[in-house]
N, C-alpha and C positions, 0 to 999 in steps of 0.2 A: 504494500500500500504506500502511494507515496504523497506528496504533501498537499498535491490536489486534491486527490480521494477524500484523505480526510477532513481539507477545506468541504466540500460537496457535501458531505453526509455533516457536520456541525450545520451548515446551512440550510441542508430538509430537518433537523432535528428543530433546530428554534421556528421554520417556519411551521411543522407540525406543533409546536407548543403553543405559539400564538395561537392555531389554530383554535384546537380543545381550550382556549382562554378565553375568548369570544363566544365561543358556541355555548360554553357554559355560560358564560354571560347572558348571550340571549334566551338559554332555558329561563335563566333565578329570575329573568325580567319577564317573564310571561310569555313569551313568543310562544306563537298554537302551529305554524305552519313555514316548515323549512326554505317555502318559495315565497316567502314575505322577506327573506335576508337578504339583499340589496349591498353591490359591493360598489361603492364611483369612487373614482381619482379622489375623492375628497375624503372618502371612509378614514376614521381612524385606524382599522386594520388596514389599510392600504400604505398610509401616511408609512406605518412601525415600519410593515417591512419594507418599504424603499430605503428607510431611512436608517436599519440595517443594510440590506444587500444594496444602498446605494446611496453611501452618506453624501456625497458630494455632486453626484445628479451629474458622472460620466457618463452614463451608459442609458441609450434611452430605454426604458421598457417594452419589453414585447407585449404585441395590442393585446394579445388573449391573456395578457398579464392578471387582468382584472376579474378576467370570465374564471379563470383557473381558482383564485383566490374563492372568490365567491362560491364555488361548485363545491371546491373543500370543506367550506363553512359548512356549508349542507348538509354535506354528508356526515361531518362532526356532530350538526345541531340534530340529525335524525337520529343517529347512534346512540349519543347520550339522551333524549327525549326516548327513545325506545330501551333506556338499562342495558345498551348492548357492552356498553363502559364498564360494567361487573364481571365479565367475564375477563378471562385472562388475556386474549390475543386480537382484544374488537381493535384494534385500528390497521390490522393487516389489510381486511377488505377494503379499508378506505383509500390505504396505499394504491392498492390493485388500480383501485377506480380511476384515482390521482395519475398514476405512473402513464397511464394511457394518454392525459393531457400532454404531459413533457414534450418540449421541443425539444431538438436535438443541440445539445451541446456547443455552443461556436465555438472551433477551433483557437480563437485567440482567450479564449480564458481559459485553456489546458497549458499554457504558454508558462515558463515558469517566471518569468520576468513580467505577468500580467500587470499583477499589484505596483510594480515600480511603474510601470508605462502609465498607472491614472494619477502618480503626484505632480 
């Protein structure tokens, strides 16, 4: 494994937490219907993680950036609305679901000099 890999997976690890942190969120707030979750450039969950995976606003985001985010949410606010979150392995299936959005990787951020090229 080398220094990329483990950059990548830190990276789905915080955005899977934001995720389940929102979605729990919008259970304790009462939210009855997964397709009332609404993600725009101006979401707070949009703002975090840009402003993780893109403090300085090199890179522009990809369009389905927001669609992906939001689908996550979903899936998160169903799981936990339906107790899927008690069982040992509930967020595999969401992975699955998720992994199918992914765009492929741009070859310039597997670059090991990436991080030096955006100061």
């Amino acid at each position: 494994m080398n220094s990329n890999d483990v950059l990548f997976i830190s990276c789905r690890e915080f955005y899977y937490i934001q995720m389940e942190k929102y979605a729990r969120q919008a259970v304790s707030e009462g939210m009855k219907n997964a397709d009332d979750i609404h993600v725009s450039n101006d979401s707070e969950i949009y703002r975090v993680l840009n402003l993780h995976y893109n403090r300085n606003n090199h890179i522009e985001v990809p369009q389905n950036f927001r669609y992906v985010v939001e689908q996550t949410l979903r899936e998160f606010f169903r799981a936990i609305q339906g107790g899927k979150d008690t069982e040992q392995s509930w967020k595999k299936s969401i992975y699955k679901i998720i992994s199918r959005m992914d765009d492929p990787v741009p070859e310039y951020f597997k670059s090991p000099n990436f991080l030096e090229q955006l100061e």
